[in-house]
TILUM-338536 format. One record per residue: x, y, z of N, C-alpha, C in turn. Coordinates in steps of 0.1 Angstrom, whole numbers, plus 5000, padded with zeros to 4 digits. Last residue first. Example, Ala and Ser with C-alpha at 12.3 -4.5 7.8 and 13.67 -1.06 7.14 Angstrom:
residues 2
512849785071513749895071512950005079;513249435078512349555078513249675078;
This chain:
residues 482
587833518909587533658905588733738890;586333218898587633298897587533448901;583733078913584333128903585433238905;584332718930583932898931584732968918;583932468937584232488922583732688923;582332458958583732378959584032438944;580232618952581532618966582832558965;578732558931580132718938580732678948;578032318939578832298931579632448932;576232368963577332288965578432318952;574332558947575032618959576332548963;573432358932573832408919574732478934;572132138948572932128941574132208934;570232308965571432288974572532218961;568532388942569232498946570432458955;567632118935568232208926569132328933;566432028958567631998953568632048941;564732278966565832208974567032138971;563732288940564432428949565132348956;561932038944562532098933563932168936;560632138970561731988968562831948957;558632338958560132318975561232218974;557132208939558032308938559032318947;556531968953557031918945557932098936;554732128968555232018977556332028967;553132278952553632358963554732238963;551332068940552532108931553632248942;550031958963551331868958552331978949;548432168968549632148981550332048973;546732168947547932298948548632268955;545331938945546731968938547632098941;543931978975545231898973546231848958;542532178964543532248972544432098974;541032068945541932128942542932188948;538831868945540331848955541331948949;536631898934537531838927538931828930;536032168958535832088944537032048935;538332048987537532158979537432088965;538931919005539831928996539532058985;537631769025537431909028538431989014;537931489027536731519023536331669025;540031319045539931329031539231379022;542531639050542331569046540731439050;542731889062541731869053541331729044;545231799074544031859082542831879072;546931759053546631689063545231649072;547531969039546831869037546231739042;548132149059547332169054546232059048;551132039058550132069074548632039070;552132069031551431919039550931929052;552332329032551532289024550732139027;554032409057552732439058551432379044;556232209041555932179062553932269058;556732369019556732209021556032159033;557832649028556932589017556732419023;558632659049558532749044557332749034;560732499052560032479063558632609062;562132379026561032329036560232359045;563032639022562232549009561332459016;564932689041564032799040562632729030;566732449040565932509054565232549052;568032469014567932329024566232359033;567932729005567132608994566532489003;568932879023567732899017567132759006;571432789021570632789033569832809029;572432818997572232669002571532659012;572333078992571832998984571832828989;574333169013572933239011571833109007;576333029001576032999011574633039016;577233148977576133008976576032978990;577533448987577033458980576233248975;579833409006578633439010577533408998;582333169012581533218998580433269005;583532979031583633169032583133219024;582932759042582332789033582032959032;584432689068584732609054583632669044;584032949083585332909078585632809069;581532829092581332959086582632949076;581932619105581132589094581432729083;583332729129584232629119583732609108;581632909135582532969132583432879124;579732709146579632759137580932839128;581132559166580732499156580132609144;581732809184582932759176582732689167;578832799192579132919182581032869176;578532539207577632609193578132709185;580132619226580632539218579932479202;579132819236580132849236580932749225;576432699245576332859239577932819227;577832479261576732479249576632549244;579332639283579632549274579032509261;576832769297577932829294578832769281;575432529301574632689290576132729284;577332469323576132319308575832489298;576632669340578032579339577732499322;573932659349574632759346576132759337;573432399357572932399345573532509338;573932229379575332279369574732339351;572132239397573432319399574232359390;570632089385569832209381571432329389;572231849366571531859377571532009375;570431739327571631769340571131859351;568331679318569531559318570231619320;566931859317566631789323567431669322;567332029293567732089304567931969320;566531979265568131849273568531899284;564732129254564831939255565631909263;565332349266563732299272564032179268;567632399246568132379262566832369266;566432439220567532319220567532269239;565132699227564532549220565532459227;567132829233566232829238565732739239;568932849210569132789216568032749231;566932959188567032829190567832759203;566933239199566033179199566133059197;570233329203569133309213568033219213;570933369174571133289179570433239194;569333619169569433539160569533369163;570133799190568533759187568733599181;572933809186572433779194571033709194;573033919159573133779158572633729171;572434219157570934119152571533939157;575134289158574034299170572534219167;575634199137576334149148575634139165;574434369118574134199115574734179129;575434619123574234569128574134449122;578234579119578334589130576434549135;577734519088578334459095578134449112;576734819082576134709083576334609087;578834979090577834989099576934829094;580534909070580934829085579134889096;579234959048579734829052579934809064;578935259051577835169052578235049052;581635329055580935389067579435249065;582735289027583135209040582135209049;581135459014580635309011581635239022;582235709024580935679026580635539025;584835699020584435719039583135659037;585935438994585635598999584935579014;587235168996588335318997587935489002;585235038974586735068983587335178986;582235138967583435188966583935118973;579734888971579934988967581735058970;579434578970579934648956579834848959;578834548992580034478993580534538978;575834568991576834669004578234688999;574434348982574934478975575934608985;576233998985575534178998575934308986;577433878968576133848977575533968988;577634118940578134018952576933998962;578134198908577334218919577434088930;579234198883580234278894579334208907;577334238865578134088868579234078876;575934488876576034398867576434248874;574934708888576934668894576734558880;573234868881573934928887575134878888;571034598880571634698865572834808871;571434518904571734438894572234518881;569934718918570834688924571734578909;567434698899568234848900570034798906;566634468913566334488895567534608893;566534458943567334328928567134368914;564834658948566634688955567334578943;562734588936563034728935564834708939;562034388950562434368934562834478930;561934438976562934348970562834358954;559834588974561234658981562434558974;557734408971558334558960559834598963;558034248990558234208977558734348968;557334439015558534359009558434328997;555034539011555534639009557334549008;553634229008553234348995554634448996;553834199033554534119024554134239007;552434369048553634359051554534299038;549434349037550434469038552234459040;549334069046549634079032549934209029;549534079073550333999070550634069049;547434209081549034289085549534189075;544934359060545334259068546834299071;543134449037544034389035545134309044;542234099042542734239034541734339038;543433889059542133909056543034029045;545333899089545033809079544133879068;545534009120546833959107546333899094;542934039126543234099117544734079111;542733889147541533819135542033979124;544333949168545033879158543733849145;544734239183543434139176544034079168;547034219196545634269208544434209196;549733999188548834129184547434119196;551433799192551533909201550534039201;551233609174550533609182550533719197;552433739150551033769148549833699162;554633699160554233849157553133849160;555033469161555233509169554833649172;555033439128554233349137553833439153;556933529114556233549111554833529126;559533389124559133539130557833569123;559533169111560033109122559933279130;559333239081558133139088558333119102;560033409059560233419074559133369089;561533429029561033329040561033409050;562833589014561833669022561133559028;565833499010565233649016563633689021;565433239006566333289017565533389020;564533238981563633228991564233209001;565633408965564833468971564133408981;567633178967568233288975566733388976;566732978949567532938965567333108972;566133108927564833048940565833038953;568833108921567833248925566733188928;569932918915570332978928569633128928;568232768893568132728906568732818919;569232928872568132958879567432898893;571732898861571932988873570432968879;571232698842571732658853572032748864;569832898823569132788829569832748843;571333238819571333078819570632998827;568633488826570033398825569833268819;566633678805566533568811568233488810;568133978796566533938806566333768810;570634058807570133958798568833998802;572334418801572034258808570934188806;573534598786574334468786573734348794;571134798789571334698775572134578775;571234958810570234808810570334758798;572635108826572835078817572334948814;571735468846571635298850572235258831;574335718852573235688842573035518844;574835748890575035738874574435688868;573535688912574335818915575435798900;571935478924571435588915572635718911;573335368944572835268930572335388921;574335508961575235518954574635418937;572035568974572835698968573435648959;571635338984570335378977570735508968;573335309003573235218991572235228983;572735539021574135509015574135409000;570035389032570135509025571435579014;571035159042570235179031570535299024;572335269067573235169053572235159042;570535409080571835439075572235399064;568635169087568735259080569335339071;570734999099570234959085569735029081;571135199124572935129115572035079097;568835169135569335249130570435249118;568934889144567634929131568435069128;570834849160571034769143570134849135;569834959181570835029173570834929163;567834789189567734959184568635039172;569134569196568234539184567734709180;570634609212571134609200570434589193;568234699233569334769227570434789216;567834439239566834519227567434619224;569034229247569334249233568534339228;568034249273569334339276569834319257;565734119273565734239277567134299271;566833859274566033889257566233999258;569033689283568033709293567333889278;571533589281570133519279569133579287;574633609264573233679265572333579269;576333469252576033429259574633509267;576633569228576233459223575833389238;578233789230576833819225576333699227;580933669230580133739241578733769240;580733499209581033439217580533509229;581033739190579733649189579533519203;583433849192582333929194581033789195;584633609182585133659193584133739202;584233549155583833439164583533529181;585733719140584233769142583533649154;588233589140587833719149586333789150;587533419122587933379135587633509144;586633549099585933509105586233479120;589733699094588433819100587133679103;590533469084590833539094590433609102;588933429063588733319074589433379082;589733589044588233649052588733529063;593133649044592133529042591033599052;595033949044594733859051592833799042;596434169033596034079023595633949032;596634539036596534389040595834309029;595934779033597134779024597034559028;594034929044595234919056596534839044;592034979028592635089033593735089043;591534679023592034799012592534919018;591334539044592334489035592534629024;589234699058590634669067591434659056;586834589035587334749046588634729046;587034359035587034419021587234569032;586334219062587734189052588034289039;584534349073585434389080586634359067;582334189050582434329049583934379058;583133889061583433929043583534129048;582233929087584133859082584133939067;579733929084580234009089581534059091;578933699064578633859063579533959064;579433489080580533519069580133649068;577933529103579433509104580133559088;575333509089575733629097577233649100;575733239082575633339068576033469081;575033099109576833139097576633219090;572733199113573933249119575333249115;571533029095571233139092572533269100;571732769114572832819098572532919094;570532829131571632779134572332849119;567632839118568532969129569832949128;567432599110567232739100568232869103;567832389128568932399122568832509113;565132519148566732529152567232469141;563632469125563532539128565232589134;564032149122564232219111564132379114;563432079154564632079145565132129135;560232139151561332189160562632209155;559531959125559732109125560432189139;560031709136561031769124560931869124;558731699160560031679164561131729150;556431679152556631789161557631809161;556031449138555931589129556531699141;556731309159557631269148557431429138;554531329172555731359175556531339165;552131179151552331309156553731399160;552130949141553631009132553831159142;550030829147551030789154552630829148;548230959129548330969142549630889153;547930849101548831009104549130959119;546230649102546930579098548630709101;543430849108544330719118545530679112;544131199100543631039094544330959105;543931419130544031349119543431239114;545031449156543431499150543431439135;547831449152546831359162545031379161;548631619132548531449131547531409139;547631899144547431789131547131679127;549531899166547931849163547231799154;551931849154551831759161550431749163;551832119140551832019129551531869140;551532279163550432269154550732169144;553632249179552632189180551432159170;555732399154555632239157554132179163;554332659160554532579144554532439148;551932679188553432669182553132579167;549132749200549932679192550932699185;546432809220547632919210548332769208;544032769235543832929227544632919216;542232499224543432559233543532669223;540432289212539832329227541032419230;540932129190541632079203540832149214;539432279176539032139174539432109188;540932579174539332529184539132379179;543232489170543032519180541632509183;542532399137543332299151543532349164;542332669132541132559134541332429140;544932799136543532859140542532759142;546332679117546632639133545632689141;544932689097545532549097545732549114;546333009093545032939093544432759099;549032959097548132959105546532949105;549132789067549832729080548932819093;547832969048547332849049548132779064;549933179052548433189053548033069059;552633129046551933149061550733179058;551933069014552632959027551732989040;551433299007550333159005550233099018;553733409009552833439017551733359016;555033248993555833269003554633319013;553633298968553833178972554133148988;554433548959553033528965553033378971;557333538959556333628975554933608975;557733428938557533378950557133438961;556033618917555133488922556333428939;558033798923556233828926555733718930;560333708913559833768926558933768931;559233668884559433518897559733588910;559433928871558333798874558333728885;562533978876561334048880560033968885;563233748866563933788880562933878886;562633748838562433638845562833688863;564034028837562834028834562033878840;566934018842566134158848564634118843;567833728857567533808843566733908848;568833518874567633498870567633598856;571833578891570933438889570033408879;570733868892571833798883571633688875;568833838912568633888897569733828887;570333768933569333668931568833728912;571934008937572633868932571733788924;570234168947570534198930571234068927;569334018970568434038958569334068942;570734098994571433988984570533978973;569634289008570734329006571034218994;567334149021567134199006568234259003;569333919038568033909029568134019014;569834069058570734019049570133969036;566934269064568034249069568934179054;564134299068564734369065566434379066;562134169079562734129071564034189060;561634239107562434139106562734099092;560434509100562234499106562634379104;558034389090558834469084560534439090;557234329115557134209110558134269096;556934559134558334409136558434309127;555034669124556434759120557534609121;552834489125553434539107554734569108;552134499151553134399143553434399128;552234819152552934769157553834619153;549534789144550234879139551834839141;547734629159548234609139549134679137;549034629191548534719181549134639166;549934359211550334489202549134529190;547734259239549134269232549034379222;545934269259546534399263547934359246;544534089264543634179259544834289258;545633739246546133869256545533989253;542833519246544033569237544033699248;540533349245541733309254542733369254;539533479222538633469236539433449248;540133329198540733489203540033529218;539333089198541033079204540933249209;536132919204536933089197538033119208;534132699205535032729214535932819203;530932789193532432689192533032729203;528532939194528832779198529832749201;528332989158527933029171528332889183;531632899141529732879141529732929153;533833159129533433009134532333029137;534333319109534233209102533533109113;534433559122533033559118533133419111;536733579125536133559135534733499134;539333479101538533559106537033519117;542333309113541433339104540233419111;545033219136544633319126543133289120;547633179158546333129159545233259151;550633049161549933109156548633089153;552733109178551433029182550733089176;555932939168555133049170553333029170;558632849191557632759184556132879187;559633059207560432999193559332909188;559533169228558733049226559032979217;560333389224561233359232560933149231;558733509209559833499198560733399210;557333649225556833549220557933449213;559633829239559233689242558233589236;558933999215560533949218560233819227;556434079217556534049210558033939205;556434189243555434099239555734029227;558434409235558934289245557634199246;556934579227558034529219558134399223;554334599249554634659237555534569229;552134489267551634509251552834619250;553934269286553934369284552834429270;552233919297553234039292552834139289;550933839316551733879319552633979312;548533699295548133809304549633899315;550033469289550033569281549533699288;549933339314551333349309551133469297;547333279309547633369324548833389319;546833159290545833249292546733379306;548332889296548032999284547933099286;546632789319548132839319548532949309;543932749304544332859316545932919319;544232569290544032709285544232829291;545532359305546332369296546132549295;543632299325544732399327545432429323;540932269302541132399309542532439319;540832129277541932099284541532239297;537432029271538832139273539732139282;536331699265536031849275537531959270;537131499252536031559249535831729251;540331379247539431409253538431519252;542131179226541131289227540631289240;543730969216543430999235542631119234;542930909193542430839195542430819217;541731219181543131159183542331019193;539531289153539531339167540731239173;537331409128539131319134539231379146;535031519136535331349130536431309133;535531819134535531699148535331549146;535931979118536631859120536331769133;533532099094534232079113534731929106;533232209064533032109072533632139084;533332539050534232419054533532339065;
């Protein structure tokens, strides 16, 4: 591959930012190499991802892994976090996404979107690796790196820079933001299907949402990352648990694979891209992981953490959506949790523990954008009443959710709209045109083939987006009868 140093921004400066690299360099040298290296990368919310193999750059260059923390996490280590973080609401909703699709089209198109899904983060940090040594700086946020981009870019890109920095910021906080309703309805849908059957009640999930507000309101004011890792312990346990419960009960009679289709109806197939690519998008924790590692020239490559990690998801997911599907059928709900017993200790025991760890994950969940949101607007109020301003903003973020959560109690197209809106762009679409950008006009590879893969990438996301936020709108308001 060609250097970019041809596009160069038209305030470029020649030399290295050195207090930029240094600041860098010394803020990373403070943290911890264990978990919490990893929780405050996450604290940065814009992930610095700085990837490909070492041996690619010419003797000479300026090499990002040189400026990088000698002390962060073990490969070992970002496999496990990069695992836990996908391990959540996500593949619990897979046998829906089969439904959607057909035990055999549902199968297939797994595969291919996890390979797509990890294409994605490939080419994005990669992308941010070589826009670091062009620029001269160890590390780079998603947004910054689409903002370098531009500014290293074609002239006619260069004055869109902020403008790219400023959609993926935002698209990031509205991912989180609405990822947090889905946590709301979750956690309202499972307390509602417990409580109502064994207490004899007939109370509206929107009831149990308001009261799920309650718990999220305290959690929600947490800011200081240390004091969530405890619930982030116990969630991982609580999802063990609940796995293992819903792993008993999917096998615990003869499976019966004759009544279900191999390929659904056409119109369901938009809400199964929507939702697998809910579940294993994870463009906004992928990042952060892989800049907390002690050698990042190994997230990548093979087999590498990134495509070990994603290998051992995808199977997991088609494993939990193929079995999970043939087990409940046309019974099967947006959380396979939610179809096991009413009534018995065990499939209660795994709902509410599940429930209770989505509740402790929401903290995390919600923390990191707000993060984001309060570095823009901290500075338009006086530094007395900033404690006072958090308090209120936390507080009045999460009643806006709780009111979003309450007009759209359907977990199951809710999944599906968040994932098609949020997870299709920022996921697919953001790192395909990053890419093309930065390669853009004369690095495209023979016969520019990587700029048809990033159009038909482009024009697959956008597809999904409107297909999936279509077909997710029309359940909601038109939800099917039980």
């Amino acid at each position: 591959m060609t250097d970019n140093k041809a596009f160069t921004p038209d305030t470029a400066v020649a030399e290295p930012n050195t207090a930029r690299s240094s600041n860098a360099s010394s803020k990373q040298a403070a943290l911890p190499p264990s978990y919490s290296s990893t929780v405050d990368s996450l604290k940065d919310f814009n992930s610095k991802a700085n990837l490909t193999e070492k041996d690619q750059l010419e003797e000479g260059d300026y090499s990002p892994f040189d400026h990088r923390d000698p002390n962060g996490a073990s490969s070992g280590g970002a496999l496990a976090h990069l695992l836990k973080s996908s391990l959540g609401t996500g593949i619990l909703a897979m046998p829906m996404a089969f439904h959607n699709a057909g035990l055999l089209f549902g199968g297939i198109m797994t595969l291919v979107v996890g390979f797509l899904c990890t294409h994605c983060v490939h080419i994005l940090v990669t992308t941010s690796h070589q826009i670091c040594r062009d620029a001269k700086v160890p590390a780079l946020g998603f947004a910054e790196t689409a903002e370098k981009v531009f500014e290293y870019g074609p002239k006619a890109l260069r004055p869109y820079s902020n403008f790219a920095k400023q959609f993926v910021d935002i698209g990031l906080m509205a991912t989180y933001y609405a990822a947090a309703c889905v946590y709301m309805v979750f956690i309202a849908t499972s307390f509602h299907d417990v409580i109502n059957y064994d207490v004899g009640l007939k109370w509206d999930v929107r009831i149990y949402i308001a009261m799920t507000v309650i718990p999220c309101l305290l959690i929600g004011q947490i800011r200081n990352l240390k004091w969530l890792v405890p619930f982030s312990l116990m969630a991982n346990v609580f999802i063990v648990v609940t796995f293992v419960i819903t792993l008993y009960y999917m096998f615990d009679q003869e499976l019966d694979f004759s009544d279900k289709p191999l390929i659904a109806p056409a119109a369901h197939i938009p809400l199964f891209f929507a939702t697998v690519i809910f579940a294993m998008e994870g463009i906004g924790v992928v990042m952060p992981v892989e800049n907390s590692m002690r050698k990042p020239q190994q997230f990548l490559g093979c087999p590498g953490v990134l495509n070990t990690a994603m290998i051992t998801v995808v199977v997991l997911y088609a494993v939990i959506g193929f079995f999970g599907y043939v087990r409940f059928g046309d019974e099967v709900r947006g959380s396979i949790t939610l179809n096991l017993p009413d009534g018995s200790w065990l499939g209660d025991t795994a709902k509410l523990l599940m429930a209770v760890a989505i509740l402790f994950t929401y903290g995390l969940q919600f923390y990191v954008p707000n993060e984001v949101l309060w570095r823009k607007i901290q500075h338009k109020f006086r530094p007395e009443k900033h404690n006072m301003t958090q308090i209120l903003l936390r507080t009045g973020i999460i009643l806006v959710s709780g009111g979003i959560a309450a007009g759209i109690p359907n977990l199951e197209p809710f999944i599906s709209l968040v994932g098609a809106v949020f997870f299709s762009l920022l996921g697919i679409f953001v790192p395909s045109f990053v890419e093309t950008v930065y390669l853009w006009p004369d690095r495209l590879g023979c016969c520019k083939w990587k700029l048809i893969k990033n159009v038909l990438l482009g024009v697959f996301s956008l597809l999904a987006l409107v297909a999936g936020a279509a077909a997710s709108i029309d359940e909601i308001i038109n939800p099917k009868q039980e």
